[in-house]
mmCIF file of the C-alpha atoms, coordinates in Angstrom:
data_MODEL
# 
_entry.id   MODEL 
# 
loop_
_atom_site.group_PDB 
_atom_site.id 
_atom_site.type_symbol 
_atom_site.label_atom_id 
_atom_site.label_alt_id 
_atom_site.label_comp_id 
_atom_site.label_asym_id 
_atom_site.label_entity_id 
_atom_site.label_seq_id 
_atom_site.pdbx_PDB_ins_code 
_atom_site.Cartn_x 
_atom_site.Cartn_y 
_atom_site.Cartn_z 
_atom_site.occupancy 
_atom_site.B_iso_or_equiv 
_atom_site.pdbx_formal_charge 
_atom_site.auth_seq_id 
_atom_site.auth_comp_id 
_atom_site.auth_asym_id 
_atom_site.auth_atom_id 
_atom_site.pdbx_PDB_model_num 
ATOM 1  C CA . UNK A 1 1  ? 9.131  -85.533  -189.216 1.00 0.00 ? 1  UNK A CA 1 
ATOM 2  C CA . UNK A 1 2  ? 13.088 -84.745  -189.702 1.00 0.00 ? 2  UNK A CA 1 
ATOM 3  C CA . UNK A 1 3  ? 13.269 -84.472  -193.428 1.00 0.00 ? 3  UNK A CA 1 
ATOM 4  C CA . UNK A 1 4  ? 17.491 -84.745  -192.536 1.00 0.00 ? 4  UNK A CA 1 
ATOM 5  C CA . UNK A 1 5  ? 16.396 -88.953  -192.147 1.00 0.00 ? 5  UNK A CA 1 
ATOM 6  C CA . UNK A 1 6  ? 18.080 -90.948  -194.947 1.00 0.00 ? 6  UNK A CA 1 
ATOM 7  C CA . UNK A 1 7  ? 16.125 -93.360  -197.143 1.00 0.00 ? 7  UNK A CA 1 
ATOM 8  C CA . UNK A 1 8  ? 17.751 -95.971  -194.838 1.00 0.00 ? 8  UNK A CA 1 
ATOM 9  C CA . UNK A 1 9  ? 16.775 -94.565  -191.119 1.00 0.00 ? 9  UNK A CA 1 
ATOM 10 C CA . UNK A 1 10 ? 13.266 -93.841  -192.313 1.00 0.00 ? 10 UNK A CA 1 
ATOM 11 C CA . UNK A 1 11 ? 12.727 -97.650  -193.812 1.00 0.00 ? 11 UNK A CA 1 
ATOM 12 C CA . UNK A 1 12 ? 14.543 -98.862  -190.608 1.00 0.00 ? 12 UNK A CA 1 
ATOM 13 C CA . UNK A 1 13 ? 11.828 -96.526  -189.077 1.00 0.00 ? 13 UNK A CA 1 
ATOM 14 C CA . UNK A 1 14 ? 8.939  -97.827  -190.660 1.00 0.00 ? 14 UNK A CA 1 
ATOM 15 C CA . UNK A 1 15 ? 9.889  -101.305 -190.510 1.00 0.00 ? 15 UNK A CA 1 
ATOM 16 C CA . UNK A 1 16 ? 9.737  -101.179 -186.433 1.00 0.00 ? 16 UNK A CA 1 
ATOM 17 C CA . UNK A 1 17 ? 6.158  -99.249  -186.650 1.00 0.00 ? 17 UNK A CA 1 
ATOM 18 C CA . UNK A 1 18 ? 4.747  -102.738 -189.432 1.00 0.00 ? 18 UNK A CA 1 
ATOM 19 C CA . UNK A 1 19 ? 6.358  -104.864 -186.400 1.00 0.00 ? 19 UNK A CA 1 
ATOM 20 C CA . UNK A 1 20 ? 4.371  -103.610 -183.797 1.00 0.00 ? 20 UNK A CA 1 
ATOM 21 C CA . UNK A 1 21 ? 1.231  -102.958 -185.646 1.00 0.00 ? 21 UNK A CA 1 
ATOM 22 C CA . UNK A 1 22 ? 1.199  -106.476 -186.794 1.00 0.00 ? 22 UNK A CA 1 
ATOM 23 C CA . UNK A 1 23 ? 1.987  -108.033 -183.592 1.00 0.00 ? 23 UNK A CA 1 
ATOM 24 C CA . UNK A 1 24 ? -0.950 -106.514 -181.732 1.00 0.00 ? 24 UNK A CA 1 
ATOM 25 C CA . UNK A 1 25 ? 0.498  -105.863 -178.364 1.00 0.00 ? 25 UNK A CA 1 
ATOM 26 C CA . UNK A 1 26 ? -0.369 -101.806 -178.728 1.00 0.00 ? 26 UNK A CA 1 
ATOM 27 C CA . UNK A 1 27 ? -3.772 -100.393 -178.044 1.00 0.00 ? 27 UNK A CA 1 
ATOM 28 C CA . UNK A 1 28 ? -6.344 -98.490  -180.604 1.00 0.00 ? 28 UNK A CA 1 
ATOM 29 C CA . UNK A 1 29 ? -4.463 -95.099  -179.698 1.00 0.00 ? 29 UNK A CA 1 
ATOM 30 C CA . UNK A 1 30 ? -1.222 -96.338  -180.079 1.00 0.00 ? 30 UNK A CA 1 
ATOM 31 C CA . UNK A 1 31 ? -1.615 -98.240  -183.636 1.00 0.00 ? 31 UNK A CA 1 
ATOM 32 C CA . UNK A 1 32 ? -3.780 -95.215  -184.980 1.00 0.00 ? 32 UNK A CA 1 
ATOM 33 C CA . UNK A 1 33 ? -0.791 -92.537  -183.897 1.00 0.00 ? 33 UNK A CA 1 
ATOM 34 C CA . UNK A 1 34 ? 1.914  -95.299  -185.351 1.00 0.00 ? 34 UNK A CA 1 
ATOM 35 C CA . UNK A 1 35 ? -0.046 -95.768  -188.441 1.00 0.00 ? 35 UNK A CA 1 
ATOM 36 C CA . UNK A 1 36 ? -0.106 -92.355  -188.957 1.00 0.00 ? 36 UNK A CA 1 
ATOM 37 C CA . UNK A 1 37 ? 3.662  -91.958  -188.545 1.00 0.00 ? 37 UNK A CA 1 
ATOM 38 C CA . UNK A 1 38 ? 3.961  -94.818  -190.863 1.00 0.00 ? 38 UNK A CA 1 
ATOM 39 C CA . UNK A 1 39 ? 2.311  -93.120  -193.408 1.00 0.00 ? 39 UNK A CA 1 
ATOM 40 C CA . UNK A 1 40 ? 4.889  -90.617  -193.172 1.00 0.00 ? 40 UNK A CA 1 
ATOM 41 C CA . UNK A 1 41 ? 7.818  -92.156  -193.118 1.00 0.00 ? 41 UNK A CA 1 
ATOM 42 C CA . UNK A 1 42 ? 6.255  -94.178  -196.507 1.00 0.00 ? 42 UNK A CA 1 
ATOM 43 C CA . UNK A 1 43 ? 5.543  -90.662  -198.201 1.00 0.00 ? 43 UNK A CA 1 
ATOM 44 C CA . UNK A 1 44 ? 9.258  -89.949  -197.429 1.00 0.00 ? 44 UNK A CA 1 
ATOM 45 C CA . UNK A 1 45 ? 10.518 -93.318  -198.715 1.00 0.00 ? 45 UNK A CA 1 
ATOM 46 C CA . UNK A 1 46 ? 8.654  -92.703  -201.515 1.00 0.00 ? 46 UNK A CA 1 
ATOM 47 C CA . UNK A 1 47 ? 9.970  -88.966  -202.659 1.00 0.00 ? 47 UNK A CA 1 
ATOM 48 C CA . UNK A 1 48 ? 13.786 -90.086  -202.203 1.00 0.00 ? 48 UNK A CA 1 
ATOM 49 C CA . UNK A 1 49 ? 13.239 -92.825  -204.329 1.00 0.00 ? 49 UNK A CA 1 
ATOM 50 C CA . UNK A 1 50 ? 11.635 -90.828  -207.112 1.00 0.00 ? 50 UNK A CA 1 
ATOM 51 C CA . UNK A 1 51 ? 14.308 -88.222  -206.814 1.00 0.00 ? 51 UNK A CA 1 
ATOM 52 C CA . UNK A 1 52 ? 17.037 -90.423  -206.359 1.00 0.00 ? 52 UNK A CA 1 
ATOM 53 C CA . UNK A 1 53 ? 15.589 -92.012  -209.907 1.00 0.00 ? 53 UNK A CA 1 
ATOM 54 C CA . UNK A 1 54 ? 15.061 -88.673  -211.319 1.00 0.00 ? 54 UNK A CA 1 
ATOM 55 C CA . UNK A 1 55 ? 18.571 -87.984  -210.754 1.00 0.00 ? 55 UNK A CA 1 
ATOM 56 C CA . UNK A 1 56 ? 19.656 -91.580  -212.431 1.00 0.00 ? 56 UNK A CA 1 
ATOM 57 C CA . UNK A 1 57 ? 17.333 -91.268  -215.461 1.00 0.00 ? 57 UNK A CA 1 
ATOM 58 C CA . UNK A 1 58 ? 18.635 -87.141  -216.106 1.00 0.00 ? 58 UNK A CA 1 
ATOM 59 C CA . UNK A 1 59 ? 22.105 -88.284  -215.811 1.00 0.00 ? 59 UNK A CA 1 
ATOM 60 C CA . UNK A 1 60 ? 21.358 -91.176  -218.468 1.00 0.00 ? 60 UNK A CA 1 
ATOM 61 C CA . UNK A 1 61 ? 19.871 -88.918  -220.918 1.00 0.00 ? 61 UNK A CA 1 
ATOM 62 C CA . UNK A 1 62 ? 22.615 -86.328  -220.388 1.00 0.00 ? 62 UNK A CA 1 
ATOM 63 C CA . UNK A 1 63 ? 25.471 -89.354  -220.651 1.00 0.00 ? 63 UNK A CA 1 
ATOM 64 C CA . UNK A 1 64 ? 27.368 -87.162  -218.222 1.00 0.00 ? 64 UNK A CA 1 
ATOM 65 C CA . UNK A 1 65 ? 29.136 -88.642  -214.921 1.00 0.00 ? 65 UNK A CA 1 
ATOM 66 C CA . UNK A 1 66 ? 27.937 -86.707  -211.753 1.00 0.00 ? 66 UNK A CA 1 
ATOM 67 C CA . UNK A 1 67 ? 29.202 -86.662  -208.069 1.00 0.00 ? 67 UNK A CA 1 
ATOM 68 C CA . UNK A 1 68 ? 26.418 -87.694  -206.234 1.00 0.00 ? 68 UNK A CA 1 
ATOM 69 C CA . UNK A 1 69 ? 28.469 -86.461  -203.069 1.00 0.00 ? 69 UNK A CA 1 
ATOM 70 C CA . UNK A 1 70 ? 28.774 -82.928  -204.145 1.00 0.00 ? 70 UNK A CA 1 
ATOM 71 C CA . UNK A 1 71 ? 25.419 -82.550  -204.779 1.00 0.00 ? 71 UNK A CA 1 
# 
């Protein structure tokens, strides 16, 4: 998986695979290799979030304003 995906393109991502696993139309091979994607693209959701939040709770304990650009 392309760890250069934002938070955004990987939700987007895993939004489309939860579509098409819940409507059905895909066979046994298809949902399994789409699940496993999913669970993927979920791991990566999930360690922006807690770095993003890392970031947010370091800057609050350091009271210091930091360009999230630069970084």
């Amino acid at each position: 998986m392309e760890k250069t995906k934002t938070f955004e393109q990987s939700l987007a991502e895993l939004e489309e695979i939860v579509k098409a696993l819940e409507s059905g139309d895909i066979d046994l091979d298809m949902a399994v290799k789409k699940y496993q994607k999913g669970m993927e693209l979920s791991k990566r959701c999930h360690t922006l979030l807690k770095d993003a939040e890392e970031v947010i709770v370091k800057m609050m304990k350091d009271e210091e304003l930091v360009d999230l650009e630069s970084e």
